[in-house]
N, C-alpha and C positions, 0 to 999 in steps of 0.2 A: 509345344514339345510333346510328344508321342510317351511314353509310360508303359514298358512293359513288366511284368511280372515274372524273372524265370526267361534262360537264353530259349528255353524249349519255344515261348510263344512266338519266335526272332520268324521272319518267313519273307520271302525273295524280292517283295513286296518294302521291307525296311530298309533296301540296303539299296547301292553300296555303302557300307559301313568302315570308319574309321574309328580306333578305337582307343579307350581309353579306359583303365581298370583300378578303380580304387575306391577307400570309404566316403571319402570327402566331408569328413564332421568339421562342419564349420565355414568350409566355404571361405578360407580365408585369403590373403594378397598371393599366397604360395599355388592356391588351386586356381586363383583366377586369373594367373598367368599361364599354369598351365594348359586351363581353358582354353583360352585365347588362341595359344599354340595348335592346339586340339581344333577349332574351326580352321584358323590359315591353311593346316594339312587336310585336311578333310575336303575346302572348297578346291584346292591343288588338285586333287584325286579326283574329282569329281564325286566326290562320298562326302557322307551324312556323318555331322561329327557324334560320335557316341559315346556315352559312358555307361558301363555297368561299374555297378556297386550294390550296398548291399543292404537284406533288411534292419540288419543289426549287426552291431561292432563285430569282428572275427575272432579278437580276443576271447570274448564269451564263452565263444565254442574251443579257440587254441590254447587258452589259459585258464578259462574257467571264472573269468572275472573282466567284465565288460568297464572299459572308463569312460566317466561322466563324459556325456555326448554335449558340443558348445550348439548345438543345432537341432531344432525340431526336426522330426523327419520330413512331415509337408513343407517348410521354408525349404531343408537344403533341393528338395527337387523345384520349387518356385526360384529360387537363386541359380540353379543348374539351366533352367529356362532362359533365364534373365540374361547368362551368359552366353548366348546362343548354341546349346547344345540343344540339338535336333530331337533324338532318342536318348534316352535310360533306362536302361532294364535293371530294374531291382530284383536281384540273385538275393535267394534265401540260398543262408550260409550253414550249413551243420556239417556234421561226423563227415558225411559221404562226401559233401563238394571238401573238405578237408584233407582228405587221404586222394582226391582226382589229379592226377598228374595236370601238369601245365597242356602239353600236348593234347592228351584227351579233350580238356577245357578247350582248347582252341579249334581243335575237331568238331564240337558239339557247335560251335557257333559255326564255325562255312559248312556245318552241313544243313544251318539253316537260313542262311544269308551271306550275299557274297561280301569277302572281308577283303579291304583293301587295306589295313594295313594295324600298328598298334603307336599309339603315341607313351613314351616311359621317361623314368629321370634313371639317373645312373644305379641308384639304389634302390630302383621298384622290383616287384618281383611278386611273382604270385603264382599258385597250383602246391602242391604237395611237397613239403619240407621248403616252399619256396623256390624252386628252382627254376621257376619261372623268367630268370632275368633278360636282361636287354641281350646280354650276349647267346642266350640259348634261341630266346624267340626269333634273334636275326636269323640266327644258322636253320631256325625252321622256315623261316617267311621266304628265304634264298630256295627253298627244296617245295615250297608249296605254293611261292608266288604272291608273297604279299610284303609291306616294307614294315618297318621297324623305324623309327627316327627317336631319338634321342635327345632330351633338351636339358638342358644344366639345369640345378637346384634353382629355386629363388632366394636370395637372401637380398635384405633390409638393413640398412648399415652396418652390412657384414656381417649380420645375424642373420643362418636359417631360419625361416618361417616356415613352422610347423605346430599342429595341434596339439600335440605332447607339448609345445613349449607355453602354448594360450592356455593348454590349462594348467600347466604350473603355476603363471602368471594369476591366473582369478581366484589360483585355489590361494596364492599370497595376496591377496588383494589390490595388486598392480593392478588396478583396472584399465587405466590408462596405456600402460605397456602391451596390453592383449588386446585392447583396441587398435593401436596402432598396426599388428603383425594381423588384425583382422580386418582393417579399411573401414569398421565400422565399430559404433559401440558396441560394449556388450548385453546381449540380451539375454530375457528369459521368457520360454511359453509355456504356459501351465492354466488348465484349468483350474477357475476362480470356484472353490469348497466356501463351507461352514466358514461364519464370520467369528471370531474369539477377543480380547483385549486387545489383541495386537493386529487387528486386524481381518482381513478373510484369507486365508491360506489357499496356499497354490499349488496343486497334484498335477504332478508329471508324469508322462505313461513310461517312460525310460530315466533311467540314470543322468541329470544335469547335471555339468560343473555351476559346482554355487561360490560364491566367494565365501569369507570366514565371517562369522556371527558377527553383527551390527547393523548400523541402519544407514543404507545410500537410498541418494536421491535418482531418481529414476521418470521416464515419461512414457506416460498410457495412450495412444490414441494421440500424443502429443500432447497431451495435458499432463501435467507435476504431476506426481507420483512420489511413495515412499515405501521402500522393499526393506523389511525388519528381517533379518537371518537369525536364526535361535536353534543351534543343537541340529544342523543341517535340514531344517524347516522355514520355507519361505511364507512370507505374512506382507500382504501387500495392502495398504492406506490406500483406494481411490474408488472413484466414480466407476463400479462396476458391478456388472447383473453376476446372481449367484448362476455357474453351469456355463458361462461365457469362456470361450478361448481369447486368453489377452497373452500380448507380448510385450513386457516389462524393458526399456532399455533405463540399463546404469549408464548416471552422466557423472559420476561423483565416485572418484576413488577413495574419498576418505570416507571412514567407520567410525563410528564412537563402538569401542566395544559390549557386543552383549551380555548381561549379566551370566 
């Protein structure tokens, strides 16, 4: 999979392009169906299935407060790979791509690559005050020649699957419920700090969803592991070098509480 930085680096070269536009924290059963969707239409067209998304939450920038991300940045584009998407270009998000109409957004990419079309769910939307929607983009793709296709939500026995809902889920320590709506355990990557009582602590360069204070069982590398949470501070028990990127998965939803 291809990686670009910014639609600016897009050039006639990457495309045709199909596309697909969102954060995708998490990588859960909701985007890997989308995915999915996103290669069938893409090899249909003779185009590259693509997603942009972004360097960092959009909240950040539209609310001023970014929520814990379920996903490293390097795993979700290793997962976006995995899915067979072609290209991702990660758009850095501030003030200006904020205030850019949908339109202009969709100008800046076929003036750098030919676009055949946008993959969306009913309720996506994206550009300025969001107006972006399924119904606006079709009415533009009809006047500029490209398609729009539409694919119902994903839900999970009649539960939408969605990130908002995974991290509600960890933030109440259902772990097991957020595993399920993500097809996989849940994990954590953090650089392996200074070792203390409880362990060697784990710094994260972004915002994680952590579950609530206590201690789950977890595997490093495949090997038992034990992750102590303390006052939204992770403390991990294992076989690990100081300055090592590890990725913790919770196999145990139950807690004894932290002091």
């Amino acid at each position: 999979m291809q990686v670009l930085h910014g639609v600016e680096q897009l050039s006639p070269e990457h495309g045709p392009a199909f596309v697909v536009v969102g954060v995708f924290d998490g990588l859960h059963l909701g985007h890997l169906y989308l995915l999915a969707h996103l290669v069938r239409e893409a090899e249909a067209r003779g185009a590259r299935p693509t997603v942009i998304t972004f360097d960092h939450h959009p909240d950040e920038v539209l609310t001023g407060h970014a929520p814990p991300l379920l996903l490293d940045p390097p795993e979700r584009l290793e997962r976006l790979a995995a899915a067979g998407v072609a290209l991702t270009v990660v758009q850095h998000f501030d003030a200006a791509l904020r205030e850019t109409p949908y339109d202009v957004f969709v100008e800046r990419i076929r003036e750098q690559v030919e676009l055949r079309g946008f993959l969306m769910t009913p309720d996506a939307a994206f550009g300025y005050q969001r107006r972006g929607t399924p119904e606006a983009l079709t009415d533009l793709g009809v006047r500029q020649g490209f398609d729009v296709v539409v694919v119902p939500p994903f839900t999970l026995n009649g539960r939408a699957v969605r990130s908002s809902e995974i991290r509600s889920e960890v933030a109440a320590g259902n772990l097991a419920s957020a595993a399920a709506l993500l097809g996989r355990p849940v994990s954590l990557t953090g650089i392996v700090e200074d070792a203390g009582p409880d362990g060697v602590g784990l710094g994260f360069e972004l915002p994680v969803a952590l579950p609530p204070g206590g201690e789950y069982a977890g595997r490093v590398h495949g090997e038992p592991a034990r992750l102590r949470i303390d006052r939204g501070v992770a403390y991990l028990r294992a076989n690990v070098p100081l300055g090592a990127w590890v990725t913790v998965e919770l196999i145990d939803e139950d807690a004894t509480a932290a002091p």
